[in-house]
N, C-alpha and C positions, 0 to 999 in steps of 0.2 A: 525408829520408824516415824516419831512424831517428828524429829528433827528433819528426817527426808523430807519428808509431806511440807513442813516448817519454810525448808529450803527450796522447795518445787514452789509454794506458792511465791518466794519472795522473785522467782528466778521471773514466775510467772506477770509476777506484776511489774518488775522493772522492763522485760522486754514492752508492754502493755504500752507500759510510758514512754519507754522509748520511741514505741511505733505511733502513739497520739503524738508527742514532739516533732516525728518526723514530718506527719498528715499536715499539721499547724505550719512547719516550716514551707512547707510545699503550697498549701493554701496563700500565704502571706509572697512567695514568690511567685507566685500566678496572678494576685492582686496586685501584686509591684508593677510586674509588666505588662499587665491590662491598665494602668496607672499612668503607665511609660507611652502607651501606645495612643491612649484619650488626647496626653495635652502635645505628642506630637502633630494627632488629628486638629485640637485645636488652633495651634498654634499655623499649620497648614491653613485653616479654613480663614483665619485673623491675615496673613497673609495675600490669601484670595482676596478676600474681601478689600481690603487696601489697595490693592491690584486694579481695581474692578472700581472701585471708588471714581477714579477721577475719570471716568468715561460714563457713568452713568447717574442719573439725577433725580428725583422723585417727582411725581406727578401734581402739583398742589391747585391745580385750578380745578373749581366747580361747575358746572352748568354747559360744558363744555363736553356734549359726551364725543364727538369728532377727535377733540385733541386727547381726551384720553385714552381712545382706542389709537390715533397713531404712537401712544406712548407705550403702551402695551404691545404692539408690534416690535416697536423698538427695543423693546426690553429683551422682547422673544429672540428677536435677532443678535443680538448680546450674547445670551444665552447660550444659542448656537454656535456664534462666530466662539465663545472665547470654552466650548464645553463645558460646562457650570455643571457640575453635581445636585442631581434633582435635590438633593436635604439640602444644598447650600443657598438656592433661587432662590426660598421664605426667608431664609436670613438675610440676605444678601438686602432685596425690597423692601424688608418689615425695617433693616436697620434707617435705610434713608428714610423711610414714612416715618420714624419713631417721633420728631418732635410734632408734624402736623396731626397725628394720629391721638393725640393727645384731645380732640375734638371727638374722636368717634371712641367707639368700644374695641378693647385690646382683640381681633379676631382670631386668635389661638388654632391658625391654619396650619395645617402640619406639611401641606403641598404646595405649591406652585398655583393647580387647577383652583384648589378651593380658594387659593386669595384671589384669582382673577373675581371669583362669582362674588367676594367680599366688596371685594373693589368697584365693581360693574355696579353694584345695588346703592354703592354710594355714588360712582359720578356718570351711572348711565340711570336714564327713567327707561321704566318697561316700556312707553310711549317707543322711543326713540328705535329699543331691540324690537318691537315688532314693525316701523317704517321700514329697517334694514331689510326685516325678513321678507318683507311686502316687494322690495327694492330688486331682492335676489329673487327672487321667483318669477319675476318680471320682464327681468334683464334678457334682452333679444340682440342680436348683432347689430341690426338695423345697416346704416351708413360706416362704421366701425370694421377696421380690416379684424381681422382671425385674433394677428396676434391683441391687438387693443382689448378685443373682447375677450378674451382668454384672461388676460390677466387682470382686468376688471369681475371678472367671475370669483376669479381666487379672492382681489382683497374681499369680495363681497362675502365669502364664506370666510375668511379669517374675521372679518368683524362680527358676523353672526356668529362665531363661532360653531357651525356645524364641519364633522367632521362625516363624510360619506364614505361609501366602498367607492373600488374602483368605477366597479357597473353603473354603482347611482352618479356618480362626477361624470361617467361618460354618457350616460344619458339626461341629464341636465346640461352637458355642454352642448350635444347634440340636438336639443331643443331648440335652445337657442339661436342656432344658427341659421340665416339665411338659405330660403326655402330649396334656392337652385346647388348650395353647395350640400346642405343635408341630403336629398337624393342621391347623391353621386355618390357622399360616402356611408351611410347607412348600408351600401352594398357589402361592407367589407366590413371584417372582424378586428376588435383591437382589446385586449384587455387590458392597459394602461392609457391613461387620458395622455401622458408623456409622448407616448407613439402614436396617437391620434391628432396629435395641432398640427406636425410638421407637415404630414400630409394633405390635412386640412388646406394648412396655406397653400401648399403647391396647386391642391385643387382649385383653390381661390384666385390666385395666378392667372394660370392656366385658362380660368373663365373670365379675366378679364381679358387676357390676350383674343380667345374667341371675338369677345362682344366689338373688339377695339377693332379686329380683322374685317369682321363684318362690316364693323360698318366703314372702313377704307375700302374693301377691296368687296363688295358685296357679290360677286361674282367670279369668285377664285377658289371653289373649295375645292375644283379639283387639283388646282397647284398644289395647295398649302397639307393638300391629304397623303400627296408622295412621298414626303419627308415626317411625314410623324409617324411613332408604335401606333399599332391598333388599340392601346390600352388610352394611347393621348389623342387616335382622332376620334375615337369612343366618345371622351367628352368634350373634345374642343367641336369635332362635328357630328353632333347622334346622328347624324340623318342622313350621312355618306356610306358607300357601302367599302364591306371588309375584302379582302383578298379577291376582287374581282366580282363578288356576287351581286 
């Protein structure tokens, strides 16, 4: 009986070991290929970056926060153009800074966003980010056609860096605008700034064609009212009437 029990426990412990061996063997195969898989990732990313290398160059001038933010655009659009891997952006930057950076403190960014604000504190003064901000808030069409102002608006929020909703981008674009074209389109719904310019312009158009008519032909609305939609003598003539009335 001792010898069963004897035999049971030997049976008991070799399976025991066998099954830790197994576990061991398993583990150390799963660390192989998570092993396999890191320096295929690296060896990926080392190629990126080479890749990427000879089209893009690090920022090394001070005092100059203008040229820095069109550097950082530039960077962004890199970015873009070539799909950069958000984990590969900080390496990618921190490696061309690495010998000027040797000036400043190691910034141990782990994002993209957070090395802009690293960045911005060394070669923008707060001075400079709140003129921009003073700049955007300001900004009116004035003399400037749609599209000019439009996209003077964008860079002015890419260099502040604010990012809005739709609603706020379109009611900040719509501020701005010229008195006689914000009327016209305030009437109408848009929830993308994208679907708001184009019409804009047309409406922009559209009213200088008016003003241009006027003042050739000062005396021709009822010509020029046969041939337009209701919708186009609307604004080219408010003051004509519709279907007869």
């Amino acid at each position: 009986m001792h010898e069963s029990e004897a035999n049971h426990s030997r049976g008991h412990v070799s399976k025991s070991s066998s099954s830790h061996r197994s576990h061991r063997h398993g583990d150390y195969e799963r660390l192989e290929k998570h092993g396999r898989h890191r320096r295929r990732m690296e060896d990926l990313i080392r190629d990126d970056l080479k890749s990427m290398k000879c089209k893009f160059s690090p920022f090394l001038v001070e005092n100059k926060p203008n040229a820095y933010i069109d550097w950082e655009m530039k960077v962004e659009q890199l970015f873009a153009f070539h799909n950069i891997h958000k984990h590969l952006k900080v390496k990618l930057v921190t490696l061309e800074f690495s010998a000027y950076a040797l000036k400043h403190e190691n910034p141990h960014c782990e994002t993209w966003a957070n090395l802009k604000i690293y960045l911005r504190d060394i070669f923008m003064s707060s001075y400079y980010a709140r003129d921009l901000f003073v700049k955007l808030k300001s900004l009116f069409q004035g003399s400037k056609n749609v599209e000019v102002y439009h996209k003077e608006m964008e860079v002015f929020m890419m260099r502040v860096q604010i990012v809005d909703s739709q609603r706020d981008t379109i009611v900040r674009f719509l501020h701005g605008l010229n008195r006689e074209i914000q009327d016209i389109v305030e009437l109408h719904h848009y929830s993308a700034i994208e679907d708001l310019v184009h019409p804009v312009t047309k409406v922009e158009s559209q009213l200088k064609m008016k003003f241009s008519f006027r003042k050739s032909y000062p005396n021709a609305s009822c010509k020029v009212s046969s041939v337009l939609s209701a919708w186009e003598r609307g604004i080219l003539l408010p003051n004509s009437k519709i279907g007869g009335l």
